[in-house]
Structure formats: C-alpha cells, structure tokens
N, C-alpha and C positions, 0 to 999 in steps of 0.2 A: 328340798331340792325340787323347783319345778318341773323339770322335766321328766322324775319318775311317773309326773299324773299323764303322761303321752301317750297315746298311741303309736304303734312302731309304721302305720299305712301309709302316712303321708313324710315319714321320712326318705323314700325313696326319692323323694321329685321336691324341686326348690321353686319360689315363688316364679312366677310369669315370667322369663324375661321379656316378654311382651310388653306386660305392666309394667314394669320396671323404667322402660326407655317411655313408656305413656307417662309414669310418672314424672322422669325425668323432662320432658317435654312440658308440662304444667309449669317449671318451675324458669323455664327459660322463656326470654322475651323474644317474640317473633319468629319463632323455630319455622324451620320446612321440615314441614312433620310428613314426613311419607313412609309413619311408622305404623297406623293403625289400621285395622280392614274395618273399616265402614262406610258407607256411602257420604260424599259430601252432597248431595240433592238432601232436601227433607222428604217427611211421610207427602203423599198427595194429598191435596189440599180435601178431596171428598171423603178420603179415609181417615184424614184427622176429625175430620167434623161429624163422622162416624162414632168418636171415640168419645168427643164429648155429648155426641146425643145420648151415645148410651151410658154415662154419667149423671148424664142431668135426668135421666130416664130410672133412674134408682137399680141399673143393673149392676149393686157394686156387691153383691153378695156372692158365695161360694156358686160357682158351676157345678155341675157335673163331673168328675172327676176325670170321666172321659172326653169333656167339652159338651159347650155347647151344641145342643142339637142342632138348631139351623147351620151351623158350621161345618160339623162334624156328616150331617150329610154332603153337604154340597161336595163337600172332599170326597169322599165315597164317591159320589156320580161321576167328579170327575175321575177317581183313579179306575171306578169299574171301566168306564172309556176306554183311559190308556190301555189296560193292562187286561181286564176280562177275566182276570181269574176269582173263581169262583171263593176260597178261602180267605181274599186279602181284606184286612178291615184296618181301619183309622182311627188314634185317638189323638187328640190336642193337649201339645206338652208343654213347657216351660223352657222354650228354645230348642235349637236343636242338642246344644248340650245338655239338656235335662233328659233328653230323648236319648244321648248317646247313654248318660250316665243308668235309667232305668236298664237300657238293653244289656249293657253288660251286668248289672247286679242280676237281672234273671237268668242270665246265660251262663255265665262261669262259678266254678265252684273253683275252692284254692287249689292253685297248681295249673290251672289249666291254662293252656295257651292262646294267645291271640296273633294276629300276621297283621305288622304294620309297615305300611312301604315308606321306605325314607328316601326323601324327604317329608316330614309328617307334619301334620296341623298338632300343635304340642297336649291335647286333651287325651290323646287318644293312649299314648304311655301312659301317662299319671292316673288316668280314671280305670284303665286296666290295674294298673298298682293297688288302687284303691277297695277295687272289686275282688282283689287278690290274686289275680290273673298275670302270664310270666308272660312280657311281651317278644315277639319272636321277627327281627328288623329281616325286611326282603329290602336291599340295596336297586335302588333303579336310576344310578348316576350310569352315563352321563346323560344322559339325554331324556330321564325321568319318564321313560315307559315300563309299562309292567312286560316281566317276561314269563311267561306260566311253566315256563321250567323249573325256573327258579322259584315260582311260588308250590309248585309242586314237591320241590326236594325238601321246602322247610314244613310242608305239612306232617305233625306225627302223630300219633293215637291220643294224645291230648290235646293237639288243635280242634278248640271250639266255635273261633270265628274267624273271620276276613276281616279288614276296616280298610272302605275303601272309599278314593273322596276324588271325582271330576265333576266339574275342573278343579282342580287341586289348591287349600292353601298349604305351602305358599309359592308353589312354582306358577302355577297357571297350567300346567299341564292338563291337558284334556285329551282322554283316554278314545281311540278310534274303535270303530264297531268290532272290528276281529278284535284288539284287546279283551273289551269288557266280555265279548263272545264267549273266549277262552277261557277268561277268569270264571267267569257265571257257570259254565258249565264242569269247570274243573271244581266247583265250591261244592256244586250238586253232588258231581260223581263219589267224592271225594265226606258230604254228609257235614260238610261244615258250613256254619249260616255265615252269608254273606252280606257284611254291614255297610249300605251304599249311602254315604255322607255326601245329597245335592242338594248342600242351603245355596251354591254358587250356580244351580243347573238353569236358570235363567240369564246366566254374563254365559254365553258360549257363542264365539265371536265367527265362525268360518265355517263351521258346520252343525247341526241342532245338536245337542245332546241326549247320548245313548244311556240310558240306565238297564244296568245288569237285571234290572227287574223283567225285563221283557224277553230275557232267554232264562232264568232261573225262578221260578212261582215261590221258592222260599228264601229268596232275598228280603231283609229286612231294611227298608228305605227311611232314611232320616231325612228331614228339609222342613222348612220356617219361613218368613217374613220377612225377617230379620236385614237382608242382604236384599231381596228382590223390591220391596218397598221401604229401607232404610228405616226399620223400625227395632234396630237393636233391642233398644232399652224395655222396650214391650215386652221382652221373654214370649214370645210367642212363636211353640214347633208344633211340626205334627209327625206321626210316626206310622207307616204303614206293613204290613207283612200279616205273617200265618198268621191267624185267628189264637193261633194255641200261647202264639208269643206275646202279643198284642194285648192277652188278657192278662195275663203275670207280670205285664208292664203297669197296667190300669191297677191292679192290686196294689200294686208298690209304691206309685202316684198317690194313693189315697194314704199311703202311710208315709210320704214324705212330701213332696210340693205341693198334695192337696189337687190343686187344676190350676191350671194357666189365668193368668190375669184376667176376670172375665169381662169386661167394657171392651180390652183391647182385642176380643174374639168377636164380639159382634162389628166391632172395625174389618178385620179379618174377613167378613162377608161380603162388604164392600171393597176390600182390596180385590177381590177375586177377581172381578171385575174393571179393574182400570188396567188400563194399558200401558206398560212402562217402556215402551220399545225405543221411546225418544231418549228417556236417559240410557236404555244399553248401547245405543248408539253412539252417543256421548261418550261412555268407556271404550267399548272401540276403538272410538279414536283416540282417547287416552293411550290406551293401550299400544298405537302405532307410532303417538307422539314418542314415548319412552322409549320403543324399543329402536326408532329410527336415531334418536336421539342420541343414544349408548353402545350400538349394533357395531362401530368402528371400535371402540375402546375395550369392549367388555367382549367377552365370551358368553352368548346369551342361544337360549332354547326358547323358541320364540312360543310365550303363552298363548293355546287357543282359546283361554277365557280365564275366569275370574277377575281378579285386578291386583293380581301381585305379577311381579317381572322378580326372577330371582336368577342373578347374573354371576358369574365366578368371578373370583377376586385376581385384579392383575398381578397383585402382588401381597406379599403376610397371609395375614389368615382374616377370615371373614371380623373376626372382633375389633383385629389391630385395624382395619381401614376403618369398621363402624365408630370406633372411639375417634381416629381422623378427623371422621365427616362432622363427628357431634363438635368439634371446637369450630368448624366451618358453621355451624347454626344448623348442622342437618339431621334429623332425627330417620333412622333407618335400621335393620333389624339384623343381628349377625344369624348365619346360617345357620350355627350350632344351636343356636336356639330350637330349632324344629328337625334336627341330623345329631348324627352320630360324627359328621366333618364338621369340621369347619373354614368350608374355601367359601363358601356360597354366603349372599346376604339378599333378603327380600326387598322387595321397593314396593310400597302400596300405592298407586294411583288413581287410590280412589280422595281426591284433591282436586283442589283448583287448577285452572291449565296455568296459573301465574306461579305458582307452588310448585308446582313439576317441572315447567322452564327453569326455575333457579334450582331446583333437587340436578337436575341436567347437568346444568350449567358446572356446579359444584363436582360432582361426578366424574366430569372430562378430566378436569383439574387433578381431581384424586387421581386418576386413572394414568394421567403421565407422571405422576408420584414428584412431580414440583412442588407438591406442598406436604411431600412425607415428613422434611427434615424441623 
C-alpha cells in the first residue's frame, strides 16, 4: 500500500488550484488566460545579455550560499539607505518562495502559530503546514484592509509570526501608512516577527509603497525579481531582517537549495539598474482598463497595485462562474482558492491589452448571467 510510505505534512493542502487552471489552460486552444501572475513584457534586453555573459563567462558553478558578493552588497547599500538600521543584513535566495519557506522552517517549532489575512497568496497556509505551524485566518473582507483589533485578538502565546503581503496577491490591495504603522508596531509590542511579503512593492499604482520595515527594525522583509523584471523562471529572491534570523536562514540554504541560480545573480546586478517605470505604467493602465471595464457589473475594491482585480461574484459562488467563464474560453481563478469564501475570483492583468478587452468583454456577459443557462 503506497500510501503508508507518506508523510502525513503535505496532506493538509491539495495541489495548486493555480496550477491546476494553468494546466488546464495548456491544453486549450486560444484561451484568455487572465489566470497567471506573471508579467507579460520579457526580462530587459541588458539584463538578459547580463545572463548570458555570465554563462558564457564560466559563472555556472555553486555561489555562496549566501549570494554572490557583488550582489549581495549592492543590496545591503541599498537597504542600509532605506532603512538605516544597524542589525539588518541580506541574503539571495531561490525566489521569494524559498525565502518565505526558509523563514518559517527557522521560525516555528510544531504547534506554533502563524496570522494569515484572508484573502491570502496560497503558499503562505501550506508552507506553514509544512513547517508544522497551525495557521491562524484574520478575515479583512469586505474591503481587504487590516484592522489591528482584529489582528490583535487573534494574537496568543503561541503566535510566532505575522505574513503580510502589499500590494497583495490576489486583491491588489495595498496597505496605507497608518495600516502598516499599526500592524508593525502591534508585531513589535506584541514580540512576534513580522513577515512583510514585497515581490509586488514596485506595481503600486497611487501612492509609493509603505513597508512595515520602516517602523519595526525586526521585520523580516521577502522580495525578488521575479515580478519587477519578469524573471519568474530565474528563482531569484532576497531576504532581509535581524542578523540573528538571517543567519539560520543561510544555514538552512546550505542544507537545502544550496544558492540561488548563480549566472542569474550576476544578471541581478544589472537589473538593479534598469528602470522599469515604463512597463509599471503600462500596468496601470491595465489596471484602470479592468477596473473601468467591470466597475458597472461587479462589485470591485479598487487595487492600489499589483495586477490582480479580485471582484465579488454577481451571482453562485466564485467556482460556479469560474467553471462559466472556462466554457467561454476564459481562464480565471475562483476566490476559494486563496480564502476561506468563495464569492470572490481573481483576474490577472498582467496580459495583453487585446486579452483583457475580450477577459471584459466576456465578464459583462457573465455578469448579466445571459449565458448562465
């Protein structure tokens, strides 16, 4: 019997439905896929040719476990900049998910808890599962702000951490300075490390983006590449916070990922450098096309960044319209996937503006339920 050779960790949480509907999308001819987050621009043309210099340069051996040095400084200079505190240090991980998954295997011991605001980016349950950690949902429907009451009442002597992620996947929600203020400083008083998830803190569309790092010194900040230069596939994160954390991250690294890709670190030095402002513009306007687009039909909480729009459902439940949309040819993501509801469904906009006209188009249609029957 196969299944005795199991581990009982990863029974709690079932494949991707992410993946699931990306699969599903592979197999269909000409879908409008406004199921995936990832940028449709490619890497910049000097960052790619970054990547193969340093290929063709024989940098394809193991790194530093902690990154490359020329990398791993520059990061350093710039976050001493931001942030000025004396304890905070950088190491270069394997996306930000390798980043998230290190943090919590040093953080929790079994039992302990974590505070996840739903609606959530789906790693953040399952990789606490995995680390053995009981996840602890703060609800911030309808209008997807944190309320520190509420993140206060669910703190208890076994909360270890916060996970916390503006602009948010998959609302777009993006946390205003009193929020993050509150939050940061309620983590502090309160003695539990605050996990600030900005692979998205460069799409913030209305005002810059606040990170809890700047009123809390032991915030533990995750962010990558990945999303601001369209280099998913790279696995390329970095991980900043206490010095004390930072190193039992880098321990753990060496006995599991090893280091991050290292060609696409010294690409990494060259991103630092290019100026992406034209393509977040572009989102932007994505992002206004969508929500003007949908703003009559849908009940929508208008994202101050990232590039999800996650709208309530007019009618059923978030699954029943998604499965709708898919016989329409429209690939889209039910709410339940990332909540504990299911009224809500994400729209990724990170697409062509020809692919979001007809994701629209389609949408209206659903939304006066003419083509429920």
């Amino acid at each position: 019997m196969t299944h005795h050779w199991l581990a009982d960790r990863t029974k709690s949480f079932d494949t991707s439905g992410i993946r699931k509907v990306f699969e599903l999308g592979a197999k269909m001819t000409d879908p409008i896929d406004l199921s995936i987050g990832q940028p449709d621009f490619d890497v910049p043309e000097e960052v790619r040719r970054a990547a193969i210099n340093a290929i063709q340069d024989g940098r394809n051996g193991y790194s530093l476990s902690q990154g490359v040095p020329v990398l791993r400084e520059k990061l350093q200079k710039q976050i001493d900049r931001q942030y000025g505190h004396d304890d905070r240090r950088v190491f270069i991980t394997c996306g930000t998910s390798g980043a998230l998954m290190l943090a919590l295997l040093v953080l929790l011991n079994p039992g302990d808890e974590v505070i996840v605001f739903d609606p959530y980016f789906v790693m953040y349950d399952s990789l606490t599962a995995v680390a053995g950690g009981k996840v602890v949902y703060v609800d911030t429907y309808p209008d997807f702000r944190i309320d520190p009451d509420r993140v206060s009442k669910a703190i208890t002597p076994r909360t270890k951490a916060i996970i916390f992620n503006s602009p948010s996947n998959p609302t777009g929600a993006t946390a205003d300075r009193d929020e993050v203020r509150c939050l940061a400083e309620l983590a502090a008083e309160r003695n539990v490390v605050l996990i600030s998830d900005e692979i998205y803190g460069e799409f913030c569309y209305d005002k810059p983006m606040v990170s809890p790092a700047q009123y809390n010194p032991n915030t533990l900040v995750v962010d990558g590449f990945s999303k601001s230069h369209a280099a998913p596939g790279w696995r390329l994160g970095f991980a900043h916070g206490p010095a004390a954390i930072i190193r039992e991250m880098i321990k753990l690294q060496q006995y599991s990922f090893v280091c991050a890709p290292q060609p696409f670190q010294w690409a990494a030095v060259a991103a630092m450098d290019v100026d992406m402002s034209e393509q977040i513009a572009a989102y932007h306007r994505k992002r206004d096309m969508v929500v003007e687009g949908l703003a009559d039909r849908y009940e929508i909480v208008k994202p101050g960044g990232a590039f999800y729009v996650f709208p309530k459902v007019p009618w059923g439940t978030g699954t029943e319209l998604v499965e709708k949309a898919i016989e329409h040819n429209l690939l889209i993501i039910p709410g339940a996937v990332f909540s504990r509801r299911d009224t809500h469904f994400r729209i990724s906009y990170a697409a062509d503006d020809v692919i979001i006209e007809r994701g629209i188009e389609v949408l209206r249609k659903l939304a006066s339920g003419a083509t429920r029957s």
